[in-house]
C-alpha positions as CSV (number, residue, x, y, z in Angstrom):
1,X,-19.5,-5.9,-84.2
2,X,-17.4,-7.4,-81.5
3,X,-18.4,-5.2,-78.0
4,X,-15.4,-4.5,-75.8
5,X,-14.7,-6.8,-72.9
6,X,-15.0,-5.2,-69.8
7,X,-15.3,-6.3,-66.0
8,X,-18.0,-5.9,-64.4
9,X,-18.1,-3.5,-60.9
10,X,-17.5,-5.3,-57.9
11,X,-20.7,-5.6,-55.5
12,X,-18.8,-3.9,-52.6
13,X,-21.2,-3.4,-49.2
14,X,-20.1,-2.5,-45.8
15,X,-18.1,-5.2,-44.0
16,X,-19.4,-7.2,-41.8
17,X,-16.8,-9.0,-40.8
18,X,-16.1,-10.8,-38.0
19,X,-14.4,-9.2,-35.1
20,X,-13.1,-6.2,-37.1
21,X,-10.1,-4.6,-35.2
22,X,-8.9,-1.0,-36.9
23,X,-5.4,0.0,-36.1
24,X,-4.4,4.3,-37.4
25,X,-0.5,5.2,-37.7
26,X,1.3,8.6,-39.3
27,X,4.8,8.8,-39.9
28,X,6.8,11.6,-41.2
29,X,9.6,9.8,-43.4
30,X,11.8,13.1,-43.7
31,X,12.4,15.7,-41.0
32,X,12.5,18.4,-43.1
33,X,10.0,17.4,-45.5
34,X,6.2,18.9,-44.7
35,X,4.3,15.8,-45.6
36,X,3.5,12.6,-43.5
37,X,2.0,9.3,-44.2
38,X,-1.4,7.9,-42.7
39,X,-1.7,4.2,-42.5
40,X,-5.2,2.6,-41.8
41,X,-5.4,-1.2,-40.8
42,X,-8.1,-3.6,-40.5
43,X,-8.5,-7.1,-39.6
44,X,-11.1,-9.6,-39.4
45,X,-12.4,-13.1,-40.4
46,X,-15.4,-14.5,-41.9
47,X,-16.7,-17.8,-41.8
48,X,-15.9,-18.6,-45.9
49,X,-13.2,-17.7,-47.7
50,X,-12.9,-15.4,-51.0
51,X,-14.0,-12.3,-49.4
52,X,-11.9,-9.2,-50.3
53,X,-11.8,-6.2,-47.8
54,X,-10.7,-2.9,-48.7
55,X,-11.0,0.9,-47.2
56,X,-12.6,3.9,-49.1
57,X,-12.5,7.3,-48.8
58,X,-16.0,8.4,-47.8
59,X,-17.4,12.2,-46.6
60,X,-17.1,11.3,-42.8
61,X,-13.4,9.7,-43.5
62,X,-13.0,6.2,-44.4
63,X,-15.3,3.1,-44.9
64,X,-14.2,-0.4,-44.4
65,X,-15.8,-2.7,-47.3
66,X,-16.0,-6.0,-48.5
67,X,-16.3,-7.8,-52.0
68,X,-18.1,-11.3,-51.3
69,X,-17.0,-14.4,-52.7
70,X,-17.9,-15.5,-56.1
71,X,-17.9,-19.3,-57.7
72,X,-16.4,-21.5,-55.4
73,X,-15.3,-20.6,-51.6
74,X,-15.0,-23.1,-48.7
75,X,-16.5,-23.0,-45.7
76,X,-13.7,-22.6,-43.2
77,X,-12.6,-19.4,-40.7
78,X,-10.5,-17.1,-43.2
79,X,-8.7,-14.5,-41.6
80,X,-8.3,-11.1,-43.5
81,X,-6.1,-7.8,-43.5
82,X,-5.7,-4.6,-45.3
83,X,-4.5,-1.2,-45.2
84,X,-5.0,2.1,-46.8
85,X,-1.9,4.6,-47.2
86,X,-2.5,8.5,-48.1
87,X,-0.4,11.5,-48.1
88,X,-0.4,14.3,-45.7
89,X,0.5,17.4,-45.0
90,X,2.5,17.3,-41.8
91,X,0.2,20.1,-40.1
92,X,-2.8,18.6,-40.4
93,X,-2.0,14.9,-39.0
94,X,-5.5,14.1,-37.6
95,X,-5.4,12.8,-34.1
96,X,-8.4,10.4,-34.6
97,X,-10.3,9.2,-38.0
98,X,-13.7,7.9,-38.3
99,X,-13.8,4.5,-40.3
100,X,-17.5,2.9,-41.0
101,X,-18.3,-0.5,-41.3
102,X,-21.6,-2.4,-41.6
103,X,-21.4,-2.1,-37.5
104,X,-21.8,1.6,-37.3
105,X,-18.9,4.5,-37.3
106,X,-15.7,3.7,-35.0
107,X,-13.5,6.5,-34.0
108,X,-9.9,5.2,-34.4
109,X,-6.4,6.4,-32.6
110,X,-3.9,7.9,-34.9
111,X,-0.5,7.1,-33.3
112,X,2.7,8.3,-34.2
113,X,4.6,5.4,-36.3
């Protein structure tokens, strides 16, 4: 009996990326619409490349996490970026959000986009 072919999880950890820089935004797209947009950005480098970095929610907001390379990666300075985009509601735009990484819990800036 043939078994199904199915990925494996990805080994995802806190990043630990170099020199990790988080950037918050919301932006209401329609004036009368009650809904806004919050956009979370990260960037960093490592010293290989393949790594993949990716926010999840998480209970105390958002973590920042990384996939590490797997069969053949170079050793060279790769730079990396990402972003996380959610709905909502216009009346509850946070004014900060708490992202984690492998460095501790950083309490980010939401500015209006």
């Amino acid at each position: 009996m043939a078994t199904p072919n199915t990925a494996p999880s990805p080994n995802l950890a806190l990043s630990r990326g170099t020199g990790i820089e988080y950037k918050a935004y919301a932006r209401r797209f329609q004036p009368n619409i009650d809904a806004s947009v919050l956009i979370l950005m990260a960037t960093c480098y490592y010293d290989t490349s393949g790594f993949a970095i990716s926010f999840q929610p998480s209970a105390s907001g958002y973590e920042l996490v990384e996939q590490p390379p797997t069969g053949v990666f170079r050793d060279m300075v790769t730079y990396y970026v990402t972003s996380w985009t959610t709905g909502i509601e216009a009346d509850s735009v946070p004014t900060h959000v708490t992202v984690t990484d492998s460095f501790g819990q950083h309490r980010v800036h939401v500015k209006p986009w």
